[in-house]
N, C-alpha and C positions, 0 to 999 in steps of 0.2 A: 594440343595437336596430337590426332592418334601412334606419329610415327617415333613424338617424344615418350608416350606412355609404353609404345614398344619395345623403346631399347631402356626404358625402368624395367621391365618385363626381365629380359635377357639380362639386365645388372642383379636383378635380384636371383633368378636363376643360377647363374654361377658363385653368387655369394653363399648361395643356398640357406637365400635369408627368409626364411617361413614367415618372420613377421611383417615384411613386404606382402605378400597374401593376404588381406586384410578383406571383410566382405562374406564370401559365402565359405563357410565353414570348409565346405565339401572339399572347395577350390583347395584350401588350405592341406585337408586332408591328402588330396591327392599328389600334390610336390612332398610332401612328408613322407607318403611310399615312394615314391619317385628316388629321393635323394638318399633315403634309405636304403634302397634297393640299389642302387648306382651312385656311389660314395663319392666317385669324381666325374658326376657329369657337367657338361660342359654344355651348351649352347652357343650355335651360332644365328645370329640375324644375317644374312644374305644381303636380302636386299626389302622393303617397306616401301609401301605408295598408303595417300590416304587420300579419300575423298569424304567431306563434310566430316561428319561421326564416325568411319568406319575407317577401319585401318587392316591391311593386309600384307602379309608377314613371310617370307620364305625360309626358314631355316635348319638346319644342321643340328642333330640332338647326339650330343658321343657322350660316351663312357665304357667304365667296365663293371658289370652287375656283379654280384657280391657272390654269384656262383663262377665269376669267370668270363663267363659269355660275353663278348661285346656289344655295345647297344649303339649302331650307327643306324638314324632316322633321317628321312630329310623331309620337306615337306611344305604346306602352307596353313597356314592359319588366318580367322577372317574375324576380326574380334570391332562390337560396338562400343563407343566411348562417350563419356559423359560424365561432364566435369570433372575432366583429367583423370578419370581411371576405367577401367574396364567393366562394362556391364552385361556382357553376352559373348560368349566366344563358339566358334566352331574349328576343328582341327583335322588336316587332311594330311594326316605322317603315315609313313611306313618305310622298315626296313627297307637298308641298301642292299641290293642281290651284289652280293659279290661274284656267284656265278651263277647266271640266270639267263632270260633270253636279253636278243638284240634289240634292236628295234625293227626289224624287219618281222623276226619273229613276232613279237609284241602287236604290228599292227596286222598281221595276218589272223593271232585272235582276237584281237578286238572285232577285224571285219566279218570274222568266219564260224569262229565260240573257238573249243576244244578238240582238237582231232583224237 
């Protein structure tokens, strides 16, 4: 089930178990900067729906990067499964605004651009 292979995901994330990464090299590669970079990140799953193969993911990415700067992300992810593991992922994070617009703000550019 994709929303079991999700919270393998998040287990292995916070373990910052590289050998859970198993598969495409790059994958590997890329949590290896990752954890590197961010010595205590952490991971949350939110919240997971799955339908058939496909699982979809909301989550919270913290730490403190290794210059200091904090890394708070939040986000969703849309990853295809197949027999029991991850075969396709796509990721839609970004930084929390700590101060940034509202949402009033926020939909006035979305409807209007940039003033």
């Amino acid at each position: 089930m994709a929303t079991e292979v999700l919270e393998r995901l998040r287990d292995a994330q916070n373990r910052h178990d590289l050998d859970a990464f198993v598969g495409s090299q790059q994958v590997r590669e890329n949590w290896a900067e990752v954890f590197a970079g961010v010595p205590d990140f952490h991971a949350e799953l939110l919240r997971s729906a799955h339908e058939d193969d496909t699982g979809w993911a909301e989550w919270r990415w913290r730490g403190t990067r290794v210059d200091g700067t904090r890394l708070d992300m939040r986000g969703v992810t849309i990853f295809g499964v197949r027999e029991d593991r991850i075969v396709w992922g796509r990721l839609y994070l970004e930084d929390v605004e700590v101060a940034g617009q509202d949402i009033d703000q926020a939909v006035q550019h979305m409807a209007r651009g940039a003033k």
